[in-house]
DSSP file (Angstrom, degrees, kcal/mol; ACC not computed):
  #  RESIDUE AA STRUCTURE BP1 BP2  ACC     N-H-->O    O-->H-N    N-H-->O    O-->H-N    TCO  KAPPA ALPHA  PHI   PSI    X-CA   Y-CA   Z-CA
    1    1 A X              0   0    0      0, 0.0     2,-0.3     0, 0.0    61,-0.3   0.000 360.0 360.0 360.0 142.9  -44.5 -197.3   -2.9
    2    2 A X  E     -a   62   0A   0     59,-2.5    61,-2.0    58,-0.4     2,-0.5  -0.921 360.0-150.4 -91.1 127.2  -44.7 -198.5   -6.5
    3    3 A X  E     +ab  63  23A   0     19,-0.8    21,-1.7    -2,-0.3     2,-0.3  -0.926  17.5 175.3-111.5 131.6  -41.6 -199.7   -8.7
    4    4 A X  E     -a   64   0A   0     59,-1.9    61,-1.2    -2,-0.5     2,-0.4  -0.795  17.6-158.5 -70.9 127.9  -41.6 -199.3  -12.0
    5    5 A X  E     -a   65   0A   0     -2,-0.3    21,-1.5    59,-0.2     2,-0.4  -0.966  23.6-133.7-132.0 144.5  -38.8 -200.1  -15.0
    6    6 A X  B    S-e   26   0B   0     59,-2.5    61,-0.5    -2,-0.4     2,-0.4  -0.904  70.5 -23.8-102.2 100.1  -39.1 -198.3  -18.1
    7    7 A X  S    S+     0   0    0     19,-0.7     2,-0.4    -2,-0.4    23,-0.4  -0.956 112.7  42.5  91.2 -81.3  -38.5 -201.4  -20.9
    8    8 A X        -     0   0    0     -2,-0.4    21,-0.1    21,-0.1    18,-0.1  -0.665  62.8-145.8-125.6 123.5  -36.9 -204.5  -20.8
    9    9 A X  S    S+     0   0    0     -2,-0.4     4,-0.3    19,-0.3     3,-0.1   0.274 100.5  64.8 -16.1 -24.3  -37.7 -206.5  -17.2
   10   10 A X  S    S+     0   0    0      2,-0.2     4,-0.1     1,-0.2    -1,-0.1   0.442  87.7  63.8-104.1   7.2  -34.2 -207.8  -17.5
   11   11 A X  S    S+     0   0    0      1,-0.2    -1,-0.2     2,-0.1    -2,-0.1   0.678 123.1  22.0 -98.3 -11.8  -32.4 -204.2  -17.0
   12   12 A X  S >> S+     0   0    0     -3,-0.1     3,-1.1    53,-0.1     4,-0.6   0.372  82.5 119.4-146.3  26.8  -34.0 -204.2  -13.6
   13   13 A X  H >> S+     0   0    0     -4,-0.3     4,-2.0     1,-0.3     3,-0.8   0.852  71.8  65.3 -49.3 -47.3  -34.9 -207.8  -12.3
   14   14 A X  H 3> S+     0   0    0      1,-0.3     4,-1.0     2,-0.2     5,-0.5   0.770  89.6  77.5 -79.1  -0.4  -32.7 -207.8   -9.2
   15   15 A X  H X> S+     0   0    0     -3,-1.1     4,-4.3     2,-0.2     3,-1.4   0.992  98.3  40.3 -45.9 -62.3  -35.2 -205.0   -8.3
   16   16 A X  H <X S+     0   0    0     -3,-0.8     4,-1.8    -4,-0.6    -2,-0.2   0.825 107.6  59.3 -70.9 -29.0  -37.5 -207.4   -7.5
   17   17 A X  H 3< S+     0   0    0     -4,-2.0    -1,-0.3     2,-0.1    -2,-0.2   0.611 113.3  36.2 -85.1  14.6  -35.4 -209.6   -6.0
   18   18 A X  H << S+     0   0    0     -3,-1.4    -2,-0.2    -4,-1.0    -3,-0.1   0.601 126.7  36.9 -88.7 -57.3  -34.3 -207.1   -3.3
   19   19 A X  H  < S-     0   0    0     -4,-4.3    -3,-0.2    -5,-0.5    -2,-0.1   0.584  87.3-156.1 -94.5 -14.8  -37.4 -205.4   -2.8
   20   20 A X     <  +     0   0    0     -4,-1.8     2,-0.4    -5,-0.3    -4,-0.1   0.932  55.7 119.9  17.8  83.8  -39.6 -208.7   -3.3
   21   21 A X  S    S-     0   0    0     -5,-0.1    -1,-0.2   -18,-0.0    -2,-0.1  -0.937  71.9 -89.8-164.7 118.4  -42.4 -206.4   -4.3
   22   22 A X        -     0   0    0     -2,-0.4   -19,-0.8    -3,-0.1     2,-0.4  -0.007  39.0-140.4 -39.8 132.0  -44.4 -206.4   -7.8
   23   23 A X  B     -b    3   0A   0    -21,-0.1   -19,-0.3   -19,-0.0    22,-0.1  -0.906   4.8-143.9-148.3 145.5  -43.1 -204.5  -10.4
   24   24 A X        -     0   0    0    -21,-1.7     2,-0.2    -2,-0.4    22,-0.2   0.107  22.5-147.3-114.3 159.3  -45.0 -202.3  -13.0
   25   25 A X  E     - f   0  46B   0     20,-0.9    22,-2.6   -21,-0.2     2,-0.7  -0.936   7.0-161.7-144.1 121.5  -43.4 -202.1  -17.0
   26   26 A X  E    S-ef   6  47B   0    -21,-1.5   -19,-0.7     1,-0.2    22,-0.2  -0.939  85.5  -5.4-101.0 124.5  -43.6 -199.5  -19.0
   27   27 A X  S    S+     0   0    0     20,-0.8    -1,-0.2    -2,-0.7    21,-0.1   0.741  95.7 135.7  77.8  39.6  -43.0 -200.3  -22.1
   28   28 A X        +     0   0    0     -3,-0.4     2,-2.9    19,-0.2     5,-0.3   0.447  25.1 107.7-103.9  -1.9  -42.2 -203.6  -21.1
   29   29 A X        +     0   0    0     18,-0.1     2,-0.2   -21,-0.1    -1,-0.2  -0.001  61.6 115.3 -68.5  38.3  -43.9 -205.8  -23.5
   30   30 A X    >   -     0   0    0     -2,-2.9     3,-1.5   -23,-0.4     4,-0.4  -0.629  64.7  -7.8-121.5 163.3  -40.5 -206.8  -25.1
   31   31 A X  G >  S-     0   0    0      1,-0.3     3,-2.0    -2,-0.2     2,-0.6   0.015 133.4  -9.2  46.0-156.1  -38.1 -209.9  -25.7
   32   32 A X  G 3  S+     0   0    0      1,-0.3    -1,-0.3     2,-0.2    -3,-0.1  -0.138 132.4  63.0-106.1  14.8  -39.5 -212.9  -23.7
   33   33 A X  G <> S+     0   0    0     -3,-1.5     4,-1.1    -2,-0.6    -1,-0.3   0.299  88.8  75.8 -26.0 -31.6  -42.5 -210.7  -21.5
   34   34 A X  H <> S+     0   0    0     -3,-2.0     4,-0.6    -4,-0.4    -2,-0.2   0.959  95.7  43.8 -52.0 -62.4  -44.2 -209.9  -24.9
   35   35 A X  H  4 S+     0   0    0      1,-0.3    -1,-0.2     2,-0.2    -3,-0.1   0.344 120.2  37.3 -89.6  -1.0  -45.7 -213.5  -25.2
   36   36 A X  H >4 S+     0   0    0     -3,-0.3     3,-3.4     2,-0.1    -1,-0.3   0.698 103.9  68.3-106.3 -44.2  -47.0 -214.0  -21.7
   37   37 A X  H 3< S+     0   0    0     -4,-1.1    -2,-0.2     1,-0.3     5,-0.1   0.754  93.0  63.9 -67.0 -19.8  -48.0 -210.5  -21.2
   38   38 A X  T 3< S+     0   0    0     -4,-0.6    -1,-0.3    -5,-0.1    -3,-0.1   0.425  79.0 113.0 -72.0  -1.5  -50.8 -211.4  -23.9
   39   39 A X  S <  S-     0   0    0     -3,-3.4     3,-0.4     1,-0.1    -3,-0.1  -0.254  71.2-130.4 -77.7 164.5  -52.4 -213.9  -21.6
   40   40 A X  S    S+     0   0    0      1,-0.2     2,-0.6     0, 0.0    -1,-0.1   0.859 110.9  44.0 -84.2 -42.5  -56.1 -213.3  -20.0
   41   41 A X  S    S+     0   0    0     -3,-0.1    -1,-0.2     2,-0.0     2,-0.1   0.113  87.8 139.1 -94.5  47.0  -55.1 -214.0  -16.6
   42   42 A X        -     0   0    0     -2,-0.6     2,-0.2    -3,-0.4    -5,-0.1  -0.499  63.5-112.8 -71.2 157.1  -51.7 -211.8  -16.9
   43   43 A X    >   -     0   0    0     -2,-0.1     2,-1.7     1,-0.1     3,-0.6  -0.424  32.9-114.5 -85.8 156.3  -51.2 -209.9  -14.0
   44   44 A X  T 3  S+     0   0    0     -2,-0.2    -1,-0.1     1,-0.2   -20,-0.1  -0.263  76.4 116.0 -94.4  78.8  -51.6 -206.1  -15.1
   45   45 A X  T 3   +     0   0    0     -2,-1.7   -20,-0.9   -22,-0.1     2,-0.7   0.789  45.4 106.4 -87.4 -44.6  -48.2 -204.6  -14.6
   46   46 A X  E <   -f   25   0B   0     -3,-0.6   -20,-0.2   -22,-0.2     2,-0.1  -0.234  56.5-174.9 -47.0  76.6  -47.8 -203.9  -18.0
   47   47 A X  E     -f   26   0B   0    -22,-2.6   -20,-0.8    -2,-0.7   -19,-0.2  -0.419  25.5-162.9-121.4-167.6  -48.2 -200.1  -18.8
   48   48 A X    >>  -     0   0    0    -22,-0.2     3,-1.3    -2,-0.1     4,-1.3  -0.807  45.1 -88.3-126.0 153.6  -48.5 -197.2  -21.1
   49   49 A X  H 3> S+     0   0    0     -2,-0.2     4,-3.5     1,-0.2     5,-0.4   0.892 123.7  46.7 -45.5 -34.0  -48.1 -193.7  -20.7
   50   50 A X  H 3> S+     0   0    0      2,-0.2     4,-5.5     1,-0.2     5,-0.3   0.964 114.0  56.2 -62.7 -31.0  -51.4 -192.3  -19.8
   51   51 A X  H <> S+     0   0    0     -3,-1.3     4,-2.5     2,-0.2     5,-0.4   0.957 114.5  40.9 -60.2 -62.9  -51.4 -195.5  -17.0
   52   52 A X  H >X S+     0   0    0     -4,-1.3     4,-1.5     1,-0.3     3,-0.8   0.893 114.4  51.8 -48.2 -48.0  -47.9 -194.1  -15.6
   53   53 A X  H 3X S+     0   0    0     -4,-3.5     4,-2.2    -5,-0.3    -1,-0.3   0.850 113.1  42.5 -64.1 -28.1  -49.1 -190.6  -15.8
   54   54 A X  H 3< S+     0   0    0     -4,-5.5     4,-0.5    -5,-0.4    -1,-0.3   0.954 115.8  48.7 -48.6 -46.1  -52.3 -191.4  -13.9
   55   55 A X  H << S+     0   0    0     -4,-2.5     5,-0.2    -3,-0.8    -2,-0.2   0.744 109.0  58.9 -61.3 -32.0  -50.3 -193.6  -11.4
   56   56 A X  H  < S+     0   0    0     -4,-1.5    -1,-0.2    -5,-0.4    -2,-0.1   0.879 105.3  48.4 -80.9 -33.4  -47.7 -190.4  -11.1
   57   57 A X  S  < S+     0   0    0     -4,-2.2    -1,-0.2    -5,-0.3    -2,-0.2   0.573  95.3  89.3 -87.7  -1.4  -50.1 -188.1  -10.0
   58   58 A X  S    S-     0   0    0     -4,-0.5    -3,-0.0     2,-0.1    -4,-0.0   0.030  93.6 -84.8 -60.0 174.2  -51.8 -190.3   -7.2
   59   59 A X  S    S+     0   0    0      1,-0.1     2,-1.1     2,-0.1    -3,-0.1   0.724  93.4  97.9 -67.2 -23.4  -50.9 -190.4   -3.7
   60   60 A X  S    S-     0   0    0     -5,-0.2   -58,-0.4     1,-0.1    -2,-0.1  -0.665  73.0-123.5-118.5 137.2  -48.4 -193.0   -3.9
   61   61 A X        -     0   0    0     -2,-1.1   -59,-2.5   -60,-0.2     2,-0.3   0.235  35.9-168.5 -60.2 144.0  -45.0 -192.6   -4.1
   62   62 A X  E     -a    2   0A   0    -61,-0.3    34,-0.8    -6,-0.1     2,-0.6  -0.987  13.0-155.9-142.0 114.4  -43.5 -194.2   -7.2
   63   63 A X  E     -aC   3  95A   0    -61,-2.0   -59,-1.9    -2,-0.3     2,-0.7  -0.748   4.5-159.0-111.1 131.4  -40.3 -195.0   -8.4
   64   64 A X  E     -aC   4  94A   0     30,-1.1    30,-2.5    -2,-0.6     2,-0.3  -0.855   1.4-162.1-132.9 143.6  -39.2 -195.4  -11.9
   65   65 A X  E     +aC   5  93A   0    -61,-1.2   -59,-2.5    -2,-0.7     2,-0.3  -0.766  25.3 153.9-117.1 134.6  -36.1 -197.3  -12.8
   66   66 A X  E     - C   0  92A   0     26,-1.1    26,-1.7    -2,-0.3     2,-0.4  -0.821  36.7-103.8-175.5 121.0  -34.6 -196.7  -16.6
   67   67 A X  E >   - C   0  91A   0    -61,-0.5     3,-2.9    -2,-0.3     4,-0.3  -0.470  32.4-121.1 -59.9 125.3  -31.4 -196.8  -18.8
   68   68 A X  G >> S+     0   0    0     22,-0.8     3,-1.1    -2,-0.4     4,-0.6   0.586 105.3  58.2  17.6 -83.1  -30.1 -194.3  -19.5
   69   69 A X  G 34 S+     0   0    0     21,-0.4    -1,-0.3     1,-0.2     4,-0.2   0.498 110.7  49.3 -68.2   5.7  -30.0 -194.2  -23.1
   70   70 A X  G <> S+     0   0    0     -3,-2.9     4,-1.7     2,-0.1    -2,-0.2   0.375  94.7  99.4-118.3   5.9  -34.2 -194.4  -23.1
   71   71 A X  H <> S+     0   0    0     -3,-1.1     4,-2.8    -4,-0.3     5,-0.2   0.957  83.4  37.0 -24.8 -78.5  -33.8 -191.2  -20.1
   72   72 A X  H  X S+     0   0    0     -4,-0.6     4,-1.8     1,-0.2     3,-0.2   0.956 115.2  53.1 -64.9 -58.2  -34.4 -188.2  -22.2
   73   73 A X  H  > S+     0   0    0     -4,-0.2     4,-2.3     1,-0.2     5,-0.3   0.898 112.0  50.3 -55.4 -32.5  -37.3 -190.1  -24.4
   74   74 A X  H  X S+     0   0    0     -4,-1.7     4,-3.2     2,-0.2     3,-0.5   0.971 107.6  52.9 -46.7 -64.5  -39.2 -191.1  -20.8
   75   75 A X  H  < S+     0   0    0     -4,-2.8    -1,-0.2     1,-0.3    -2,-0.2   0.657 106.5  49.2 -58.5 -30.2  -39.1 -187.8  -19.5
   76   76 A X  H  < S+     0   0    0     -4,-1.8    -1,-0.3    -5,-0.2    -2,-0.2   0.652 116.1  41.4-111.0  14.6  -40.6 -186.2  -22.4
   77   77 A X  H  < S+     0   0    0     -4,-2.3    -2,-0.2    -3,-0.5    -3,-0.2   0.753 112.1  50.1 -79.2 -30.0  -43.6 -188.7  -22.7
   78   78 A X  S  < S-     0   0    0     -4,-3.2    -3,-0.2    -5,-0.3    -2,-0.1   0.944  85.0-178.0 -65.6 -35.4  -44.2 -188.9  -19.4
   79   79 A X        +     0   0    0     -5,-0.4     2,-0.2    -4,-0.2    -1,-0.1   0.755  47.6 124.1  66.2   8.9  -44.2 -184.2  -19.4
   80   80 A X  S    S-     0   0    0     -5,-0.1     2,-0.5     1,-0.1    -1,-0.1  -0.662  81.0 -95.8-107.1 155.2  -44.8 -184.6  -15.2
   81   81 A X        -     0   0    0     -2,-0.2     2,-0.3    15,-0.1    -1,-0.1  -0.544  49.0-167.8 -69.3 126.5  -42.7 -183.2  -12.9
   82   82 A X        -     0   0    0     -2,-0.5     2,-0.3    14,-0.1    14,-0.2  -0.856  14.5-142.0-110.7 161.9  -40.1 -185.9  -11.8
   83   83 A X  E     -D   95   0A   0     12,-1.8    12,-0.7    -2,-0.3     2,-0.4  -0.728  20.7-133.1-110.4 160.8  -37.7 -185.9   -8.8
   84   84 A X  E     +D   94   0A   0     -2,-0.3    10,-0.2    10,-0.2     3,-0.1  -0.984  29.0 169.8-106.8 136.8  -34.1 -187.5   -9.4
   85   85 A X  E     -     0   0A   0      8,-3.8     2,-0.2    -2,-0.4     9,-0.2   0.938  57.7 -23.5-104.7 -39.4  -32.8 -189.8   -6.7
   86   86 A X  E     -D   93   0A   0      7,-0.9     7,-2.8     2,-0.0     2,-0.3  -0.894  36.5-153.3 174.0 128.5  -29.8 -191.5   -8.2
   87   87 A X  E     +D   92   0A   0      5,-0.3     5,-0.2    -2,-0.2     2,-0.2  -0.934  29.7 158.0-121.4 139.1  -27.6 -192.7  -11.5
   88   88 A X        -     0   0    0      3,-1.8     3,-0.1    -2,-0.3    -2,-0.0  -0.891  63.8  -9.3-171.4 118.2  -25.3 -195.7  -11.0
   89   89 A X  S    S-     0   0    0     -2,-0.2     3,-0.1     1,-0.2   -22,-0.0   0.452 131.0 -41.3  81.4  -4.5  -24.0 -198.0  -14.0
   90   90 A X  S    S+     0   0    0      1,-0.5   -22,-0.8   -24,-0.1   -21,-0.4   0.543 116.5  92.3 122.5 -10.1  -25.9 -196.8  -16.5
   91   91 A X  E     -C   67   0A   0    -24,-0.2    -3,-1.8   -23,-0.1    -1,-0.5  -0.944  48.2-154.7-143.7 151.4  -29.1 -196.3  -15.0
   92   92 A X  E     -CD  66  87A   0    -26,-1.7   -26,-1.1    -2,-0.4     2,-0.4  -1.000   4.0-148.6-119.9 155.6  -31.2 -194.1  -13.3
   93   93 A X  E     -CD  65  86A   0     -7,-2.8    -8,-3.8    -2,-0.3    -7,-0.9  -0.956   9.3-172.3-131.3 142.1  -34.0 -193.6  -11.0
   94   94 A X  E     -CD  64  84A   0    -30,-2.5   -30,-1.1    -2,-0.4     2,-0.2  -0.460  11.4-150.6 -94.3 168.5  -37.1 -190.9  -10.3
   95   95 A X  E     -CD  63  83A   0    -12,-0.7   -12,-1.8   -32,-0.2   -32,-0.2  -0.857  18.7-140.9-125.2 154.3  -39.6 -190.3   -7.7
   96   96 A X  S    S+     0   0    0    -34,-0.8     2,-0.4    -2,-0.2   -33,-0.1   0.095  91.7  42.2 -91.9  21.7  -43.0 -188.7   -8.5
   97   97 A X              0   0    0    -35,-0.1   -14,-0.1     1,-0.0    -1,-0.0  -0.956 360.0 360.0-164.2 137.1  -42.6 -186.7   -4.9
   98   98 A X              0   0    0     -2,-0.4    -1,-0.0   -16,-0.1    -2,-0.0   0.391 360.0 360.0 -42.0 360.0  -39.6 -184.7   -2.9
């Protein structure tokens, strides 16, 4: 599985400490991620729609992590069928699969 958060790195950090598992940004290029993310040997997490929507329609299950208040604009640029798993705090999360 892939994890995803849609902006900010800091709205979903303890993802990664939990899951210890890399995790993709869309739209993540903000507040103190912008200036690293510019680098040549940056890792490529960093993506845009057309990356998620390729990624959404692949084989592997993909989870995408996102306040709330950025919900509804996510859901219509990404236009793909999403699953809903769970809202808690503020936040919600999709799957690209049942």
């Amino acid at each position: 599985a892939k994890i995803m958060i849609n902006g900010n790195y800091e709205t979903g950090s303890s993802l990664r400490f939990y899951l210890d598992q890399q995790i993709l940004l869309l739209n993540g290029r903000t507040l103190v991620m912008e200036f690293g993310s510019r680098y040549p040997d940056a890792p490529p997490i960093f993506l845009n729609y057309e990356d998620v929507r390729r990624l959404w329609r692949g084989s592997d299950r993909i989870f995408l992590f996102t306040e709330n208040p950025k919900k509804e604009e996510l859901l219509k640029n990404l236009a793909m069928p999403v699953f809903f798993v769970a809202e808690k705090g503020g936040k919600s999360l999709f799957t690209n699969k049942p």
